[in-house]
Each structure stands twice: as structure tokens, then as C-alpha cells.
C-alpha positions as CSV (number, residue, x, y, z in Angstrom):
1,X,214.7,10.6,143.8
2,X,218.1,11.6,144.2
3,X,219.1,10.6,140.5
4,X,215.8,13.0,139.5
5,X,217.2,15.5,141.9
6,X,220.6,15.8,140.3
7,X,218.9,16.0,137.0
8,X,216.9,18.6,138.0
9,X,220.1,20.6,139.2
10,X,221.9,20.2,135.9
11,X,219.0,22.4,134.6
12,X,218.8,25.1,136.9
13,X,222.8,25.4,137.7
14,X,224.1,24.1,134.1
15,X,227.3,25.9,134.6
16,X,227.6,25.0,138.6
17,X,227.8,21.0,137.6
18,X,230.9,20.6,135.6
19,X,233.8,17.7,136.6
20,X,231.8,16.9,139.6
21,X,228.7,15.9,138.3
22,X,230.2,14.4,135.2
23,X,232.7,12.3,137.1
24,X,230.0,10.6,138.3
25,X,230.3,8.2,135.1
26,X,233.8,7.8,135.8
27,X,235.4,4.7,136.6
28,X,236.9,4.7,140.7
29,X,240.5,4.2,139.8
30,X,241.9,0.6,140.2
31,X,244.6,0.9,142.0
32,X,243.0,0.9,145.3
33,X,244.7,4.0,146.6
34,X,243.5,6.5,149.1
35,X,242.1,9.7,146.9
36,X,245.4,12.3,147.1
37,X,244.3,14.6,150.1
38,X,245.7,17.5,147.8
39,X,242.8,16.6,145.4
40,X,243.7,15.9,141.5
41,X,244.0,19.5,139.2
42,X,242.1,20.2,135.5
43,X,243.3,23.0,133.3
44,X,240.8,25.4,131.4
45,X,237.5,23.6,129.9
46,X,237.4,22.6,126.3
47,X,234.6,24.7,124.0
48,X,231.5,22.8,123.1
49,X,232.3,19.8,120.6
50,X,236.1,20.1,121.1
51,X,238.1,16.9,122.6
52,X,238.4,16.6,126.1
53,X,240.9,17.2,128.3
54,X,243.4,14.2,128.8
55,X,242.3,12.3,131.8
56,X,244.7,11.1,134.6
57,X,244.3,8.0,136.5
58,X,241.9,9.0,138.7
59,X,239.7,10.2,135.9
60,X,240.5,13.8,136.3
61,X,241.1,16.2,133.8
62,X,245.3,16.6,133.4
63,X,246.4,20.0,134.1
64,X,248.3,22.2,131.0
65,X,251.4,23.8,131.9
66,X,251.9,27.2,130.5
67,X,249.4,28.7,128.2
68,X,247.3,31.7,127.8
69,X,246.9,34.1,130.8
70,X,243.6,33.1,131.2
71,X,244.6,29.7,131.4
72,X,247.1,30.2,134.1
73,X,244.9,32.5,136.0
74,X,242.3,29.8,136.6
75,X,242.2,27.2,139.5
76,X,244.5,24.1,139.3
77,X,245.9,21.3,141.2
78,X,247.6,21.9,144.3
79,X,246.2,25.3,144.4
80,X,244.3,24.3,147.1
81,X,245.1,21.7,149.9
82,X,242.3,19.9,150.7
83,X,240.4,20.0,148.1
84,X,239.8,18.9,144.4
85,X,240.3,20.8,140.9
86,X,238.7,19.8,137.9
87,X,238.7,20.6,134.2
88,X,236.4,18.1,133.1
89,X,234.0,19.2,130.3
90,X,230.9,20.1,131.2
91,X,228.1,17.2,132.3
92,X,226.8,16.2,128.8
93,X,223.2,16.0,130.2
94,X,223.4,19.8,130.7
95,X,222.1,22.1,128.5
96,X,223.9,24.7,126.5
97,X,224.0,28.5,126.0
98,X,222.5,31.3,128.1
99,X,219.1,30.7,130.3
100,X,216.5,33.5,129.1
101,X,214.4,35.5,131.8
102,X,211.1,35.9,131.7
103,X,211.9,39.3,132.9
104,X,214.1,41.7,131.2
105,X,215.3,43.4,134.5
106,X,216.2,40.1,135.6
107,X,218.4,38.5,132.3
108,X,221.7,39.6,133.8
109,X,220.8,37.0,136.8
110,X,219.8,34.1,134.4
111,X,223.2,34.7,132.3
112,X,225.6,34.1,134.9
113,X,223.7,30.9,135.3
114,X,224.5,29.6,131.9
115,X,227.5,28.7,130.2
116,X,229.6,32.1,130.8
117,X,228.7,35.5,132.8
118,X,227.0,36.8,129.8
119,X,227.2,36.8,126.2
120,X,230.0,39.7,126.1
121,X,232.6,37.4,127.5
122,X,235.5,36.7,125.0
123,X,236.5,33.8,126.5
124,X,235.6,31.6,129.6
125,X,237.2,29.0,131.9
126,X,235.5,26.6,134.6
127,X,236.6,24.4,137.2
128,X,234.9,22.4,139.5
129,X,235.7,22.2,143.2
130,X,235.2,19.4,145.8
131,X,236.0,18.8,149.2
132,X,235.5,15.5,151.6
133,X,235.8,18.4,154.3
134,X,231.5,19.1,154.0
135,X,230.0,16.5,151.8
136,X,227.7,17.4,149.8
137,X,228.8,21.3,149.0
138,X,229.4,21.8,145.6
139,X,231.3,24.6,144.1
140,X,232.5,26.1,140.1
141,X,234.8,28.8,139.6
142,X,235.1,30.4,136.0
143,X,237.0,33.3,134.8
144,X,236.6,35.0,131.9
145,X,238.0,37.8,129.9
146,X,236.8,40.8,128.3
147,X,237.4,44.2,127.3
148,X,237.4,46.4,130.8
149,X,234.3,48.5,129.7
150,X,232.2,45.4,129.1
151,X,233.6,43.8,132.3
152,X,232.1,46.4,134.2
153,X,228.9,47.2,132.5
154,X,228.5,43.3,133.6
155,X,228.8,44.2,136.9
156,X,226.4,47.3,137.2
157,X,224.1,44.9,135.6
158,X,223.8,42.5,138.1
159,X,224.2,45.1,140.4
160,X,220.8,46.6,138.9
161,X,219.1,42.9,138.7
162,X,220.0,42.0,142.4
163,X,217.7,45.4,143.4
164,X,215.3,44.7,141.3
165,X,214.4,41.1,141.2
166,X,213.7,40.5,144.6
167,X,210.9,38.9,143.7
168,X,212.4,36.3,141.7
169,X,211.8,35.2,138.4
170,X,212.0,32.1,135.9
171,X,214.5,31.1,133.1
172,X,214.2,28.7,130.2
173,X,217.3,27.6,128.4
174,X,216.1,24.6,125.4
175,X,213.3,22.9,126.6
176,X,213.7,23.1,130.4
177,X,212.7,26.0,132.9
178,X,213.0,26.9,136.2
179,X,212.4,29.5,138.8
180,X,214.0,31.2,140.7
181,X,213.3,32.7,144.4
182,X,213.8,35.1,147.4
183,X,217.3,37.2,145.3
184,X,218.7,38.5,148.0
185,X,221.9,40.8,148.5
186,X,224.9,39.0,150.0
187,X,227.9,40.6,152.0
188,X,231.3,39.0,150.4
189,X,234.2,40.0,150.6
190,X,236.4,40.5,147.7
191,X,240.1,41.3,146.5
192,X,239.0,42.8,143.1
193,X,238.1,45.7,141.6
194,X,234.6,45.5,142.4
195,X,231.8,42.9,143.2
196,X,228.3,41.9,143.4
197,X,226.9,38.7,145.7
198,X,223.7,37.5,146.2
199,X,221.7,34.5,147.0
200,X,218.4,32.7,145.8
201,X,216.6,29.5,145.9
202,X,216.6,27.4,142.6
203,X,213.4,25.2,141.8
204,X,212.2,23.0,139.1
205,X,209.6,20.0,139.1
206,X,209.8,20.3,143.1
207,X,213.1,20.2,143.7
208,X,214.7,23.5,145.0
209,X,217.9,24.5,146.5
210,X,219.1,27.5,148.1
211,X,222.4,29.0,145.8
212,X,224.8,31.4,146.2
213,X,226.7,33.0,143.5
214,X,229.6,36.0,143.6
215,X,230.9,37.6,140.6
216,X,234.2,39.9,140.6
217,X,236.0,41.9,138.1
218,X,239.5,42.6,138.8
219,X,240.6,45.2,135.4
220,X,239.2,43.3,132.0
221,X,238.6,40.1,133.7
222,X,235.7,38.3,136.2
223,X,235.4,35.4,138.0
224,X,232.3,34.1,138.9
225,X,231.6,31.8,141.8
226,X,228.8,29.8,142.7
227,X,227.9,27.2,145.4
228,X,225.7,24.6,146.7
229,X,224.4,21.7,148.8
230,X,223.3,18.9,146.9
231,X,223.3,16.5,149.4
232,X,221.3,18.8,151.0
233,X,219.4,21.4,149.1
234,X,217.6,23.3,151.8
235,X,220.5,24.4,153.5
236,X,222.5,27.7,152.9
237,X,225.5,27.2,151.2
238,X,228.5,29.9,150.7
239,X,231.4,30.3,148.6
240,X,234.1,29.4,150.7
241,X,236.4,32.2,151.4
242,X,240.0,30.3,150.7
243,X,238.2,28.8,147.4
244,X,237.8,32.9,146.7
245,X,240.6,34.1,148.2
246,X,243.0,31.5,146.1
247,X,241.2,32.2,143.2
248,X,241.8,36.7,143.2
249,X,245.2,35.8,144.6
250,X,246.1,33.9,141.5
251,X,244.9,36.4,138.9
252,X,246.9,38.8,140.9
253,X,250.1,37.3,140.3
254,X,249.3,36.3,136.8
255,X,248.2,39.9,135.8
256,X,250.3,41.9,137.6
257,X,253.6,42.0,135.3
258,X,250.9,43.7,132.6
259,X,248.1,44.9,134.5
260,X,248.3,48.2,132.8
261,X,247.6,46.8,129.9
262,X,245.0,44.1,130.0
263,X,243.0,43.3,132.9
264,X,240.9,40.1,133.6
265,X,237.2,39.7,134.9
266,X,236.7,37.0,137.3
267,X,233.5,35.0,137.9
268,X,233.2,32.7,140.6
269,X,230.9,30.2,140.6
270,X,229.2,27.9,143.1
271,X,227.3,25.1,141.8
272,X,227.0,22.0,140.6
273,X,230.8,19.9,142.0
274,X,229.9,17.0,143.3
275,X,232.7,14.1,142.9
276,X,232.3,10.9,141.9
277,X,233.8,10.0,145.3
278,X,231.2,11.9,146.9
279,X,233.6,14.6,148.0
280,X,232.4,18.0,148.3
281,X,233.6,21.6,148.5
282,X,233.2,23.1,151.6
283,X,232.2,26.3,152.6
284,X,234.2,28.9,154.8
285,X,233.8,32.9,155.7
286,X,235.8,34.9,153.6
287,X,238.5,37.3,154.2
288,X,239.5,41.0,152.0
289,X,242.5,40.1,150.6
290,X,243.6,43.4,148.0
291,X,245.9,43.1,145.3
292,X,249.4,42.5,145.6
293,X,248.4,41.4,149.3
294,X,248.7,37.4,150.4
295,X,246.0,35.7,152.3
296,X,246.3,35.7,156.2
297,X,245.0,31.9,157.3
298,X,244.6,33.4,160.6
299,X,241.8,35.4,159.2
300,X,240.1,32.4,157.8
301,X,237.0,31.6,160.1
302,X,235.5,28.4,159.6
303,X,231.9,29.7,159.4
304,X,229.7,28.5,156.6
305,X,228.4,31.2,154.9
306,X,224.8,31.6,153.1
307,X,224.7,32.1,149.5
308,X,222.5,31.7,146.7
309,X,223.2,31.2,142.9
């Protein structure tokens, strides 16, 4: 049931179960070692049908040093104490490209729930997230770029889907389908330029699970967020606030020197991280953290928040 469950997930949350997910065919390592608390880093996810990422011992995808902006704006090892970063490529069993609505009002919402935010996106980077602190909460992070104007027609998009899909709606990307429920608006927040949160239930062949996703732009870039239980799919799951928090403040420091010439859109993404070692990202309230400023941990409240992909 569980296997079928997971299976099910990879469907509805494609983009959500990247390293975690897929590390779940990966050998424990051998040297009979605690797991590093600080978690093991990936670097930016390879494009369909290009070699993966070099593994380390643990099975993790080796960070890159340096290159593109992009690349050093995403989420990497030792970014976040306490938890685990991974680059690994996406779970083969998933399906690729962008889900397609069976209502036009309601495409924008089954984009962000394929491979990148929506077909405008130039280029797009993922990373799972785990945590042993709440197993069983799974969570992505992407950021992609694009040109400003496209970043934030994306946003008044899902803006506009969010109101009007309240009702739900169902997706089909290859041959599998799945709908998806109660869309509801989601207070988040964020460091960027602008936002949009919301949450939903996800259900296919009667498995369901309550999602939440938050996308951000901060100038021509978004990061989209999205995160779940799938240890236990009826509970609420939130983005956590540090997973956010790190993410903006990154992408701040990365941009800044040139900020008034290209901006990034962020998309953060909750779904779909669960660790071979059963280690899962937890969720935490988030705090506004604007640019240029540094997060204050003693604004972080420990309170799980609800949200739906």
C-alpha cells in the first residue's frame, strides 16, 4: 500500500519527489557512519537525458562550486543545519513535462506542478529537502529564471487561478491523471518581490494528500516551494519558514552585486523529499525577511504550518 502510495505521489507531485524519492534505490553507505547532522548538499539538477550529477558516498548528489548565478542561487549543502540538500535527478518513475488542466482558468496551478513553474521559464533548478526533525515531511525548492515581465505575468496568473479554482480541478500529464481539491489561499510570508501561496488536496486511485505550494519572484527570477506529508498524507503540511527564508536570503546575496540588471524568479516547492533514510523536511512558521535583511532565529516559531501544493 505504501509502495502504491508513493507511486501515486510521483504522479500528482512529479516535480515535489526529486533526490528523496529517488534515493530510495540507493545503496545506505558502507561505512556504518551516523548520517552528517548537517545533511549532504546537491548542486542544480541535470536536463532530461543528461548525466547525472556525481554522487558522494552517501549517494548524494556532489555539490558544483562556482557556476552560473542560477546555480549559486539555489539550495546547497550546509545551507541548512539540520537538514538535507539534494541534486539528485529527478525520480525516473515520474513523468515529464507540464500536467494539463482540464480547466483553462486553472492551467497556471497544474504548471507549477510539473517539471518548472510554467513553460516561460528559461531555465530551472530543483533540490530536494529532508529533515529527521518531522519524518515524513517532504519538501523541493526550484528557482528558475526568466525575463522580469514573464516572471510576473507568472505570478498574476496564479494569483488569478488561486480565486478562481476554488473548486478544484484535474490534470493529466502522459497517461496519468489526478485531481485536485479544496485550492485554498495561504498567508506566507515572503522576502521577494511579490508572492502567491495556497494549498489543496492531491488525489489519484484513492490516495490523496493535502499540499502546499508557494511561489516568489524576487526581479527576473522565482522560486517555487512545495511541501508534504507522505508518511502521512492527511495532515497539513507547510513550507517551513527557515527552508524559505534560507532560500530568498541566498538569491539576495547572489543578485545583489547586479540586481539592476537581471533579476531572478524563485519558486519554491514542497513535495515529494523523502530520504532514503527516512528523513524528512520539517515544517516551521515563517518569518518576513526583505532584501538585503538577514534572518532573525528569534523570530523562527516552531509552528507547523498548513499548505497545499
Amino acid at each position: 500500500m505504501r509502495m502504491k502510495a508513493r507511486a501515486t505521489m510521483v504522479a500528482l507531485v512529479p516535480t515535489l519527489l526529486l533526490a528523496a524519492v529517488g534515493c530510495s534505490s540507493t545503496p545506505a553507505p558502507a561505512t556504518g557512519k551516523a548520517p552528517d547532522p548537517k545533511g549532504s548538499a546537491g548542486s542544480g539538477s541535470a536536463a532530461p537525458g543528461a548525466p547525472a550529477p556525481a554522487a558522494t558516498a552517501s549517494g548524494a548528489a556532489a555539490p558544483k562550486t562556482g557556476g552560473s548565478r542560477l546555480e549559486r542561487s539555489a539550495l546547497a549543502q550546509g545551507d541548512l543545519p539540520g537538514y538535507q540538500v539534494s541534486a539528485q535527478g529527478k525520480n525516473p518513475n515520474a513523468p515529464d513535462g507540464q500536467p494539463q488542466a482540464d480547466k483553462k482558468a486553472c492551467q497556471p496551478l497544474a504548471d507549477v506542478m510539473g517539471d518548472k513553474p510554467d513553460p516561460s521559464a528559461r531555465e530551472t533548478l530543483s533540490r530536494g529537502i529532508g529533515s529527521q526533525k518531522q519524518v515524513g515531511l517532504a519538501v523541493s525548492a526550484s528557482v528558475s529564471s526568466y525575463s522580469e515581465s514573464d516572471a510576473k505575468a507568472l505570478i498574476a496568473r496564479l494569483k488569478a487561478a488561486v480565486a478562481a479554482c476554488g473548486t478544484g480541478f484535474s490534470a493529466k500529464i502522459e497517461k496519468q491523471t489526478g485531481a485536485y481539491r479544496e485550492v485554498r489561499p495561504a498567508d506566507f510570508r515572503t522576502g521577494g518581490d511579490e508572492s502567491v501561496s495556497w494549498t489543496m488536496t492531491a488525489a489519484a486511485e484513492g490516495v490523496s494528500a493535502q499540499v502546499h505550494l508557494v511561489v516568489v519572484r524576487e526581479g527576473d527570477t522565482v522560486v517555487r516551494l512545495m511541501a508534504l506529508n507522505v508518511a502521512a498524507a492527511q495532515q497539513k503540511a507547510q513550507v517551513p519558514q527557515d527552508v524559505a527564508d534560507k532560500q530568498l536570503e541566498k538569491i539576495h546575496k547572489v543578485q545583489r552585486p547586479s540586481r539592476g540588471r537581471t533579476r531572478a524568479l524563485i519558486r519554491f516547492s514542497f513535495v515529494g523529499t523523502a530520504f532514503c533514510d527516512g528523513s524528512i523536511l520539517p515544517l516551521d512558521r515563517r518569518q518576513n525577511v526583505g532584501p538585503g535583511a538577514e534572518p532573525d532565529p528569534g523570530n523562527l516559531r516552531g509552528i507547523p504550518l498548513i499548505n497545499g501544493v
